[in-house]
C-alpha positions in Angstrom: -9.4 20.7 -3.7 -6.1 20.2 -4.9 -4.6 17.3 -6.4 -4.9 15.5 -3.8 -8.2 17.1 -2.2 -11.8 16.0 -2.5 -13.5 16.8 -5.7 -16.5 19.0 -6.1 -19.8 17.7 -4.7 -22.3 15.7 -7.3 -25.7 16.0 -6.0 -27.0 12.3 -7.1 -30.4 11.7 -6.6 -30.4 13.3 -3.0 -27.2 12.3 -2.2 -23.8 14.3 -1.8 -21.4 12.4 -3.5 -17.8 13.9 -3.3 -15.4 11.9 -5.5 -11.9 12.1 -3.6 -9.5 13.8 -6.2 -6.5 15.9 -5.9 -3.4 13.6 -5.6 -7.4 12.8 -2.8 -9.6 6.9 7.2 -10.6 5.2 10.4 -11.3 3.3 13.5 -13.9 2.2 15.3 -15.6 2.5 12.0 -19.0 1.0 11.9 -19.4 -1.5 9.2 -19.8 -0.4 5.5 -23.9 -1.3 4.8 -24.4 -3.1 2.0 -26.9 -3.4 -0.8 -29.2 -6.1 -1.7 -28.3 -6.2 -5.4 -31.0 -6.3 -7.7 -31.9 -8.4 -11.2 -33.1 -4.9 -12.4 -30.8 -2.2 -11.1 -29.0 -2.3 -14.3 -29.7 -1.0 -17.7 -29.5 -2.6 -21.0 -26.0 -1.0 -22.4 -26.3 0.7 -25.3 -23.2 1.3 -26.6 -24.2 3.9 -29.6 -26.0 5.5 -26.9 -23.7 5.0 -24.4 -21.2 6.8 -26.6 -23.2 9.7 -27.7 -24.5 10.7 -24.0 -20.2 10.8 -23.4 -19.5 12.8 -26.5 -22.4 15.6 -26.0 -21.2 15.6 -22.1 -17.4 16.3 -23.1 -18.3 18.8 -25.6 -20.2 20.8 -23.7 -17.2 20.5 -20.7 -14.4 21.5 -23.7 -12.3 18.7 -22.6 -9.7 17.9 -25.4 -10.3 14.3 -24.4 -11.7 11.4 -22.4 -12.1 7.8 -21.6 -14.8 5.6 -19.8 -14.0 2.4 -19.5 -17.2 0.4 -18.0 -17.4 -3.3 -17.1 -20.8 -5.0 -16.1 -22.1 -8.4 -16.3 -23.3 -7.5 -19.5 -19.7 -7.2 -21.2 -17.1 -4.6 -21.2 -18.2 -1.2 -23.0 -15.6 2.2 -24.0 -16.3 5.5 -24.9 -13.5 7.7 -25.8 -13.5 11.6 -26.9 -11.3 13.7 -28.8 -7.6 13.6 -28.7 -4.7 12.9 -27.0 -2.5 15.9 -28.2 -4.3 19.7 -29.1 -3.5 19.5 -32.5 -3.7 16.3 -33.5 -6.4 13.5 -33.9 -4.5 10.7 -32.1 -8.1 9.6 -30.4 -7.4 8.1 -27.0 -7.3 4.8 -25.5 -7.9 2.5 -22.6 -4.3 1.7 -23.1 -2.8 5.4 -22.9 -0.9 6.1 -19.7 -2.1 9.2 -17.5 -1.3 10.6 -14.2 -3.9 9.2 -11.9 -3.0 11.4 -9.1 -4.5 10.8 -5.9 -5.9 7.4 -7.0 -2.5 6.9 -5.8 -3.9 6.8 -2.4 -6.1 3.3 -3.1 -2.7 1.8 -3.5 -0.5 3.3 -1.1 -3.2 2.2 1.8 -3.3 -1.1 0.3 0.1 -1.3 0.8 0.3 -0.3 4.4 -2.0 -3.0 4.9 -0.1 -5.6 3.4 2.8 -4.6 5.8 0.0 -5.0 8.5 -0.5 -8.4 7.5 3.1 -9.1 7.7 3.6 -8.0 10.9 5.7 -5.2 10.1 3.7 -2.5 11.5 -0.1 -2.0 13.5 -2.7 0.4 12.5 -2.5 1.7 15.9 1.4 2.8 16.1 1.4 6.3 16.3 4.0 7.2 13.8 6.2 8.7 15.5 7.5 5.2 15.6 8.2 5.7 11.8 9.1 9.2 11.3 10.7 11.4 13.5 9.8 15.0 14.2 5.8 14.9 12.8 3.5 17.3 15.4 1.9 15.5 18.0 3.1 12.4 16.3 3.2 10.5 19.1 -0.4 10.6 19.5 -1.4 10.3 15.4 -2.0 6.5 14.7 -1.1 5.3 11.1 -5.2 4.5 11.0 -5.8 8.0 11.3 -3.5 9.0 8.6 -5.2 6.5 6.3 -8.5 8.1 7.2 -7.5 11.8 7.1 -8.6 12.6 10.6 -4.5 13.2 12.0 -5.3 17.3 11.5 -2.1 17.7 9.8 -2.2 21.0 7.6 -2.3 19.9 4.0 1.1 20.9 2.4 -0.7 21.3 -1.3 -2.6 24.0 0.2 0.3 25.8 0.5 0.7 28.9 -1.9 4.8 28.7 -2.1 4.4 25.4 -3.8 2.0 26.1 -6.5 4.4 29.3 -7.2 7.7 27.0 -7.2 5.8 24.6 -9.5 4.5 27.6 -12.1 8.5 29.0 -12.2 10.3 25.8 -11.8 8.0 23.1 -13.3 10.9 20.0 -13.9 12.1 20.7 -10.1 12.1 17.4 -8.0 10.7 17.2 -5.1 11.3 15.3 -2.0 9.0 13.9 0.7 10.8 15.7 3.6 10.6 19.0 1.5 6.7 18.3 1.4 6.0 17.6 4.8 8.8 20.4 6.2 5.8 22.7 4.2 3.1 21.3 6.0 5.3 21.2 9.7 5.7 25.0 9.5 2.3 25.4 9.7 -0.1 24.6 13.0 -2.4 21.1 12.6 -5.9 22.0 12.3 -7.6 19.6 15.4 -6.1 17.6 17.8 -5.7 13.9 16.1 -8.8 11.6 15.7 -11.3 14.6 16.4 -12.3 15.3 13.0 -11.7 14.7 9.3 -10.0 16.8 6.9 -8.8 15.8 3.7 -4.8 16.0 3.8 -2.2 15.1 1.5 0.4 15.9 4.0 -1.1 12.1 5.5 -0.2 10.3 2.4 3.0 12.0 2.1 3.5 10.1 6.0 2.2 7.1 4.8 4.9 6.1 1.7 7.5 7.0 4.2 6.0 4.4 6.7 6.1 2.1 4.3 9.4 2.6 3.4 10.7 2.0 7.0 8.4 -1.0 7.5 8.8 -2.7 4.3 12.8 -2.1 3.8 12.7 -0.9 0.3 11.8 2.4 -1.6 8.1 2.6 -2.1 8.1 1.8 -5.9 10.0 -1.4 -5.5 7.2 -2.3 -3.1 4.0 -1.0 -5.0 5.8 -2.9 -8.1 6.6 -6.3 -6.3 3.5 -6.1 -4.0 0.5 -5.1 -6.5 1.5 -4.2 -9.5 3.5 -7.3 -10.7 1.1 -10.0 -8.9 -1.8 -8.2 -10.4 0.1 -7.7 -14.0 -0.7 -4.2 -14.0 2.2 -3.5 -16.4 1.1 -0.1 -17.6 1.3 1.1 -13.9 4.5 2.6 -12.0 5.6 5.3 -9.6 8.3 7.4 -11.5 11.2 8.9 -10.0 11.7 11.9 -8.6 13.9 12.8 -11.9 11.6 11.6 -14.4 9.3 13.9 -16.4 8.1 11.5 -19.0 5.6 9.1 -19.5 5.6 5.6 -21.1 4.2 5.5 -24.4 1.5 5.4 -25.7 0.4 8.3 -23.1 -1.8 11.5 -23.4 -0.4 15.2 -22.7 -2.4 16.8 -19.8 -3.8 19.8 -19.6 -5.8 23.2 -17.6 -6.3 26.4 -17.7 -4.3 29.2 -15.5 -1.5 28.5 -13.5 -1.2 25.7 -11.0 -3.0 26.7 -7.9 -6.2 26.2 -9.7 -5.8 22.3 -9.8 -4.1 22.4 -5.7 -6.0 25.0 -3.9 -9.6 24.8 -5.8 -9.0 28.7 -6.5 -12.2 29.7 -8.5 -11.9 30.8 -12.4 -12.7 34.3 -12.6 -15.9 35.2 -14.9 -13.4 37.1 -17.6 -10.8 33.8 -17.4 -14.1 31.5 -17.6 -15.4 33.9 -21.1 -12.1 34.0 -22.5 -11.7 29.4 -21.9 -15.0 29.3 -23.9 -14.4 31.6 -26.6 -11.0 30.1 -27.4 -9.4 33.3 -26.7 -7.5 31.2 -23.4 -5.8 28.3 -24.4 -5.3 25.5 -21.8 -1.4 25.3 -21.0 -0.2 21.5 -21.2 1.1 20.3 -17.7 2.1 17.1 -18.9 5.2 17.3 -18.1 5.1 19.2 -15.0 7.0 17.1 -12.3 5.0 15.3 -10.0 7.3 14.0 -7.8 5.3 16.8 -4.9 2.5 14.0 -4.7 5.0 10.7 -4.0 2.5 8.6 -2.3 -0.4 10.9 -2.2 -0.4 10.9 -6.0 2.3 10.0 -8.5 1.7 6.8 -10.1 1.8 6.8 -14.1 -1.2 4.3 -15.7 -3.7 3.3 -17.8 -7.5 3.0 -17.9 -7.5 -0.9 -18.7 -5.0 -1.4 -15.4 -6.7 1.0 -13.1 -10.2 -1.6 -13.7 -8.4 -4.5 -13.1 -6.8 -2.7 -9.6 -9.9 -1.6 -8.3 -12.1 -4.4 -9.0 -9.0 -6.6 -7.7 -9.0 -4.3 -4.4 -12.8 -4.7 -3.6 -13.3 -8.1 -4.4 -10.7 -9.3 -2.3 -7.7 -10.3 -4.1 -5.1 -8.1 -2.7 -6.0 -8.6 1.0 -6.5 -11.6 3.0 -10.3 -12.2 4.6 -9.4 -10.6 7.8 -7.8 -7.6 6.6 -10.0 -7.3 3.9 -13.3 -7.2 6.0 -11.2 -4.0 8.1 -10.8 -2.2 4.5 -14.6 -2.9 3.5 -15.7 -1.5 7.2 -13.3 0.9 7.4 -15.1 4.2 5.5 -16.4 6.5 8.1 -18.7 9.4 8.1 -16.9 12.8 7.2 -19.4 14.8 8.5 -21.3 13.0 11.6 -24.1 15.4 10.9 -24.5 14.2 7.7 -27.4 11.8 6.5 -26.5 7.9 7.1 -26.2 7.3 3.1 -23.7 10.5 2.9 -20.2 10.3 1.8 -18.0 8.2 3.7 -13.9 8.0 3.6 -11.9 4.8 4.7 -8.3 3.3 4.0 -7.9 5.1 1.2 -11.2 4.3 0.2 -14.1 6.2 -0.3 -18.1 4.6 -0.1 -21.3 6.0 -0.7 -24.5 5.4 -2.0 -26.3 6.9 -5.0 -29.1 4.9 -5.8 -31.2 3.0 -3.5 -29.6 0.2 -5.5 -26.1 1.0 -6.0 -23.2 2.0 -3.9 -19.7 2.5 -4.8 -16.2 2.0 -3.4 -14.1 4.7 -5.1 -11.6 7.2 -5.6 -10.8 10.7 -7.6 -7.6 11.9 -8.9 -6.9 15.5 -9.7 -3.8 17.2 -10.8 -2.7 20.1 -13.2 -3.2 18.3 -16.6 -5.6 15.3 -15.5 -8.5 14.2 -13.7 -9.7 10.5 -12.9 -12.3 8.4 -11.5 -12.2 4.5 -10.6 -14.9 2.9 -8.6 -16.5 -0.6 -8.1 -20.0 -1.2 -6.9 -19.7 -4.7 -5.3 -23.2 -5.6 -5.6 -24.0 -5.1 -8.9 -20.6 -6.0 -10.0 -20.1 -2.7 -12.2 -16.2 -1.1 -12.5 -15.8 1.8 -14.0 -12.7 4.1 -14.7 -13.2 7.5 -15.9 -10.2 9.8 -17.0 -9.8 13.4 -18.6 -6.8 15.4 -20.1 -8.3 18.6 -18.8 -8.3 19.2 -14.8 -11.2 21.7 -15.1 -13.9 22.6 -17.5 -14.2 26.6 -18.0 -16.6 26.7 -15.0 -14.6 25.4 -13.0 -15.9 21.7 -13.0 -13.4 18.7 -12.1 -14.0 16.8 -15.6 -13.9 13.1 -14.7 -16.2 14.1 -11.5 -18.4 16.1 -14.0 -18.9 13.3 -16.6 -19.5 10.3 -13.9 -23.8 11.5 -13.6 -24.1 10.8 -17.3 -22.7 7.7 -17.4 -24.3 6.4 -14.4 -27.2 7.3 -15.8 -26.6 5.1 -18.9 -26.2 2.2 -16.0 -28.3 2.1 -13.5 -32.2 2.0 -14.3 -34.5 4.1 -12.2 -31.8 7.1 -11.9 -32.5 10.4 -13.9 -29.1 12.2 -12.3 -28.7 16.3 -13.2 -25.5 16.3 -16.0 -25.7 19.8 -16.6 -21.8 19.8 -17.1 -21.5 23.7 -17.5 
């Protein structure tokens, strides 16, 4: 579950829901089903109590600090934990910037389709039309790189990376340097066969862009949705640049990198020594993240990433035809799996938790953070979630962990396990 990997399961209310994290889709995708929405499938909000179910949740996952930032139809509600900086009580914000990892992915897919729109490229070009020299890429559509399902082996899950990034942390990285990790490896199935969650696809993706929009990919993400939308806390960095505008939090996790790229389990002495305080967490926030490009490097804030998703579902990025595609688009990741089970789309992922709420959403997961964004359409509820701490002690991905309590404080009718342990 790397940076850019799903996130560990939630079991909500008899439903698997995987939050895609890590820097974390399809056609002939049956369409998305919807949810009659309901005068009473939201709470009352609280916000005292609202606040106090965050603050015992985060304590009891050692997080140095967090941020939920909820809207409803009732108003707009924040709780934030704890600090930005070990050391220091700077509490955070929804203004502080973060690295939101592979929420990266909701805005690199929108921005393939925008080039769709234009006519600059099809979903179905294999993209081999794009990039020279990818496996099989003759036969792997850009679709299928949007909905994981090309089989390309995941370069993140590669072991010489997270050891280049614990001894080298400022080294830049290049796209080509990313995927010639992945290319030395075999693809796990043949394309459109199966689904597997792959940054490698991502990585493709920004360099698809770049060929059918002209321009580097941050020019684009800032002209094409961050500018129109006035996200002005959000950007893609440089390959160069280690810093982060201000006001921002520090990041951070315990161990060395692998644990945030590869899901490599804490061992029960490194879990004992996290909770005693004997193991401090090390602070990656400066670690370069230039590895997750378009699978996970853009820089921004709580307050922006509401506005983007809720501007993303609701339609105001899209136009109606391509929109409806990007709504229909999420796709069983395991055909075995029960019909309300986790779906994954255009950089999108959909499932339902409550026989009267679903979510469109996304995870981000990288050594020093860990983030959450979703909107549920019908009730018209966005909510953002972010953590300075990749994993509790037990291994937990933090903003994942934390998303049961606050659902809870929500939706009426859902009693969700928060054992956050």
């Amino acid at each position: 579950m790397a940076l850019l990997a799903p996130s560990a399961v939630l079991l909500i209310a008899g439903y698997v829901f995987t939050p895609e994290a890590s820097f974390t889709t399809f056609s002939n995708a049956s369409p998305t089903p919807t949810v009659t929405a309901s005068a009473s499938a939201l709470k009352p909000i609280d916000p005292a109590a609202f606040q106090s179910a965050v603050e015992r949740a985060a304590k009891k996952l050692m997080v140095p600090g967090a941020v939920i930032l909820l809207r409803t139809p009732q108003g707009t509600f924040r709780a934030t934990v704890g600090t930005t900086e070990l050391g220091t009580a700077r509490p955070p914000t929804t203004r502080d910037h973060f690295r939101i990892a592979s929420n990266t992915k909701t805005m690199t897919s929108a921005l393939i389709i925008l080039l769709a729109q234009d006519g600059e490229l099809r979903l179905s070009d294999p993209v081999s039309a794009y990039v020279p020299g990818v496996p099989d890429g003759e036969h792997i559509t850009i679709a299928e790189l949007l909905k994981m399902r090309s089989g390309l082996y995941d370069y993140t899950d590669a072991p010489e990376l997270a050891a280049t990034m614990d001894t080298d942390p400022g080294k830049a990285q290049t796209p080509q340097a990313m995927l010639d990790i992945a290319f030395r490896r075999p693809p796990t199935f043949a394309p459109g066969t199966s689904y597997e969650y792959s940054n490698t696809n991502y990585v493709l993706l920004g360099l698809v862009a770049e060929k059918a929009g002209g321009r580097p990919l941050a020019q684009q993400f800032r002209d094409r949705l961050f500018a129109p939308l006035a996200l002005a806390g959000t950007s893609l960095p440089a390959a160069d640049d280690l810093s982060l505008p201000l006001p921002y939090s520090h990041g951070y996790m315990y161990g060395g990198t692998a644990y945030a790229l590869v899901d490599r389990p804490y061992p029960a002495d490194m879990q004992a020594a996290a909770r005693s305080g004997k193991l401090r967490p090390v602070d990656y926030t400066h670690q370069n993240p230039s590895y997750a490009a378009a699978a996970g490097g853009v820089i921004s804030t709580a307050d922006d990433l509401a506005t983007w998703i809720q501007a993303l579902v609701t339609g105001k990025v899209l136009n109606p035809a391509f929109q409806r595609q990007w709504l229909h688009s999420p796709q069983a990741e395991d055909p075995a799996a029960p019909p309300d089970g986790k779906k994954y789309g255009y950089g999108i992922a959909y499932q339902r938790f409550g026989p009267n709420a679903s979510m469109y959403y996304h995870g981000g997961e990288l050594p020093g953070f860990n983030s959450f964004i979703g909107r549920d359409m019908d009730n018209e509820v966005t909510l953002v979630i972010w953590t300075n701490l990749t994993l509790s002690p037990g291994g937990r991905t933090t903003a994942q962990a934390l998303l049961p309590t606050v659902l809870n404080q929500v939706y009426a009718g859902l009693s969700l396990p928060t054992d956050t342990d």
